[in-house]
C-alpha positions as CSV (number, residue, x, y, z in Angstrom):
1,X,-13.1,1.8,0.5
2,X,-16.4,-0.1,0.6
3,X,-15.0,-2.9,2.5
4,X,-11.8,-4.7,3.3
5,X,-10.2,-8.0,4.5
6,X,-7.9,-8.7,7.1
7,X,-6.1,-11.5,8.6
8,X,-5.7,-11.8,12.6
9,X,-2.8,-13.5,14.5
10,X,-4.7,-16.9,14.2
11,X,-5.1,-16.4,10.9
12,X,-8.7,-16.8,10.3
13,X,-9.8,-13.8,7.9
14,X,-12.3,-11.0,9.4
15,X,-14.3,-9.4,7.0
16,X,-14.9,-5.1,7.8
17,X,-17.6,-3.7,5.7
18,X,-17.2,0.2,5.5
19,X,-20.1,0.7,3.7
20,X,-21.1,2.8,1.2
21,X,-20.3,6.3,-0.3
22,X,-17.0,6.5,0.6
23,X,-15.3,5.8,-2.6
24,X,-14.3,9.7,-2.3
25,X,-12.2,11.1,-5.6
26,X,-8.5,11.8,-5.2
27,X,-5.9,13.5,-7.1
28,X,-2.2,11.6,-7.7
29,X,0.1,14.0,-5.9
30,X,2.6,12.6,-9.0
31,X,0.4,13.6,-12.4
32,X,-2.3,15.5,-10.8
33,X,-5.3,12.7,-12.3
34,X,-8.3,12.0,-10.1
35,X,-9.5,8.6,-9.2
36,X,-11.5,6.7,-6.7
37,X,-9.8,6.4,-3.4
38,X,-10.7,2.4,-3.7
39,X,-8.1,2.2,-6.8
40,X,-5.4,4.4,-5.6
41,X,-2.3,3.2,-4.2
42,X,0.1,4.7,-0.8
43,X,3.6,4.6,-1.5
44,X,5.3,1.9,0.9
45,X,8.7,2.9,1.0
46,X,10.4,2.5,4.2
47,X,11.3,5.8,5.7
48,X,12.5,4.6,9.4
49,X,11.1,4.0,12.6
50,X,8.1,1.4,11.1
51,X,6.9,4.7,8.7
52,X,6.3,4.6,5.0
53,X,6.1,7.3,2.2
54,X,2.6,6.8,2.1
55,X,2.3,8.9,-1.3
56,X,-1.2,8.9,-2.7
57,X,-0.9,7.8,-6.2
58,X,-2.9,6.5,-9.2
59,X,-2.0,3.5,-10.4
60,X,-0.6,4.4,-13.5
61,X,2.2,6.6,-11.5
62,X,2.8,3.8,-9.0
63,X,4.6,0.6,-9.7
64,X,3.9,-3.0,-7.7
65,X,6.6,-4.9,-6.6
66,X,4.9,-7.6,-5.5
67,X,2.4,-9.1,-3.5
68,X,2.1,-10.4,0.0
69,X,0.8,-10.3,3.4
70,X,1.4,-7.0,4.7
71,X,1.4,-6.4,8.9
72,X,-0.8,-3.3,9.6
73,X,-0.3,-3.6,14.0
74,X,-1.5,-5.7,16.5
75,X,-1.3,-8.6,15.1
76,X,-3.9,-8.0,11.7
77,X,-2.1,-7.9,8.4
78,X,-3.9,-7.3,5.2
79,X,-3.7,-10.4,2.9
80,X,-2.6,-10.9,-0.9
81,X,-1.6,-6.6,-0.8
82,X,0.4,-5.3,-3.2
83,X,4.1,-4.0,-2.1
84,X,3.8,-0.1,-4.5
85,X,6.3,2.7,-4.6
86,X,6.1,6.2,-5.9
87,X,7.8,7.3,-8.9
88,X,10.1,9.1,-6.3
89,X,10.8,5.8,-5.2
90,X,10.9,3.7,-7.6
91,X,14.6,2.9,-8.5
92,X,15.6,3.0,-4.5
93,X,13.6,-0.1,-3.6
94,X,13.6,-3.9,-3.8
95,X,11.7,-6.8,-2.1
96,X,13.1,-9.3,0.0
97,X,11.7,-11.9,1.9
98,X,7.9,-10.2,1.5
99,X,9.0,-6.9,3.1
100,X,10.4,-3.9,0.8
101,X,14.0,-2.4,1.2
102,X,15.3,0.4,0.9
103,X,18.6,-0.3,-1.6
104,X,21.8,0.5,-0.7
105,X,23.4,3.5,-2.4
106,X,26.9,2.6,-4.3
């Protein structure tokens, strides 16, 4: 990730340059493609105790949900992310109020 954008508790943006050569190739743990670590996605499924799926994915396996401010800890959140889930996880989640769900099973 060559550099990335966060939002602090004030709200003013910090900008965090990560410089370069680390746009490392991946495979999707879902179709076994390789691509840049910079385009892949991380499943954000909510698994419990503030923990996600965090699946690595391409982003032809993963589907967005949305878009939002997401909290990362202490106060930072990253702004304008995108909410993804894994195909695993894709039929067992909605968004609601900026935040994914788990959905209820019936």
């Amino acid at each position: 990730m060559p550099c990335e954008w966060l939002k602090g508790p004030d709200g003013v943006l910090i900008h965090i340059n990560r410089g370069r050569g680390r746009d490392r190739l991946m495979k999707c743990k879902f179709c076994g493609r390789s691509y840049k670590q910079s385009t892949g996605k991380l499943c954000d499924f909510p698994l419990g105790e503030g923990k996600t799926c965090d699946a690595q994915m391409c982003s032809l396996c993963c589907r967005t949900l949305g878009r939002g401010d997401v909290p990362i800890g202490n106060g930072l959140s990253r702004p304008n992310d995108t909410f993804d889930v894994c195909p695993i996880h894709r039929g067992k989640a909605v968004l609601v109020d900026g935040k994914i769900e788990a959905m209820e099973e019936f």
